[in-house]
N, C-alpha and C positions, 0 to 999 in steps of 0.2 A: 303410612300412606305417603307416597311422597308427592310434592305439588313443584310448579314451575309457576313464580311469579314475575313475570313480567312491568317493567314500566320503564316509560320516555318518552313514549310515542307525542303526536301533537299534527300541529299542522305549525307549518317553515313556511318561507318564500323560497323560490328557484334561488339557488347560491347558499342558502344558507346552514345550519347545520342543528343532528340532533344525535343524543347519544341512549339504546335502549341498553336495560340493564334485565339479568335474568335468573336469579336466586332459586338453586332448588332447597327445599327443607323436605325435611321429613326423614323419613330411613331409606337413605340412599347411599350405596357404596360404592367403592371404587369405581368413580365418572371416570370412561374414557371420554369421547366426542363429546364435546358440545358445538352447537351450531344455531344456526339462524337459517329461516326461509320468510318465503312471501308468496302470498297470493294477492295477484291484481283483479276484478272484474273479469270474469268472463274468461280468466287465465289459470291455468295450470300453479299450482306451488312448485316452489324451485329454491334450490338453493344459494344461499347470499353470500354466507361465510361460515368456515368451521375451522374448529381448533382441537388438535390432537391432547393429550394426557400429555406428549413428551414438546406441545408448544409448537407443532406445526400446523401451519396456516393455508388455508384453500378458500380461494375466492374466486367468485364468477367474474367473467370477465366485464361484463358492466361494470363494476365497481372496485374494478381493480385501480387503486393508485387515487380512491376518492373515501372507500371505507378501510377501520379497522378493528379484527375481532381482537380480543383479549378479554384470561380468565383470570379470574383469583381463586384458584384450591381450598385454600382455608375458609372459606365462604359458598364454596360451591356454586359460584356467580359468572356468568358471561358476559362480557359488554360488546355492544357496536357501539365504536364512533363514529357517525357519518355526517364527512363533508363534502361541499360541492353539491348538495341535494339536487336533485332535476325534477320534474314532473311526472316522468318517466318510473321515478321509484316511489310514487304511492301505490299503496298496498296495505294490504296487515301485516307484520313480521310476528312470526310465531318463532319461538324456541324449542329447542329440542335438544335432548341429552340422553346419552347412550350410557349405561354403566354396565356392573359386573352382569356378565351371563346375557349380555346384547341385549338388558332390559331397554326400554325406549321410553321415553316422556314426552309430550308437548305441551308447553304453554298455551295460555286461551288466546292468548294472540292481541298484537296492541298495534292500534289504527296510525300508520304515519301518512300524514298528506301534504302535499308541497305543490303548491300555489307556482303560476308563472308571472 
């Protein structure tokens, strides 16, 4: 069974910075995508940031040039590092990981909130 664990989330001030992390375990093979989304209140989930198998990066344009994704293979781990926080990006960030045969995973999802 594979699981997606997630942690980092918290509550920042506007400016400041937090970094989630996102371990899959269990029997999981060949991860293409991993990625990150969020849902606000009353808002659609959407996507934050994703990373290919071959290290390529897609980022919404909010958060272009303030986060960044990156994975570690050997760990089956994703990370955001986000700075420049705003207000604007509380949500929950849920993870998500694609592997062999377009299986799909989400994590339970970890509350970030950022204070003005």
């Amino acid at each position: 069974q594979v699981q997606l664990v997630e942690s980092g989330g918290g509550l920042v001030q506007a400016g400041g910075s937090l970094r989630l992390s996102c371990a899959a375990t269990g029997s999981i093979f060949s991860v293409n995508t991993m990625g990150w989304y969020r849902q606000a209140p009353g808002k659609q989930r959407e996507l934050v940031a994703e990373i290919t198998s071959g290290d390529r990066t897609n980022y919404a344009d909010s958060v272009k040039g303030r986060f960044t994704i990156s994975r570690d293979n050997a760990k089956n781990t994703v990370y955001l590092q986000m700075n420049s926080l705003k207000p604007e990006d509380t949500a929950v960030y849920y993870c998500k990981v694609v592997a062999r045969f377009m299986s799909t995973y989400w994590g339970q999802g970890t509350q970030v909130t950022v204070s003005s």
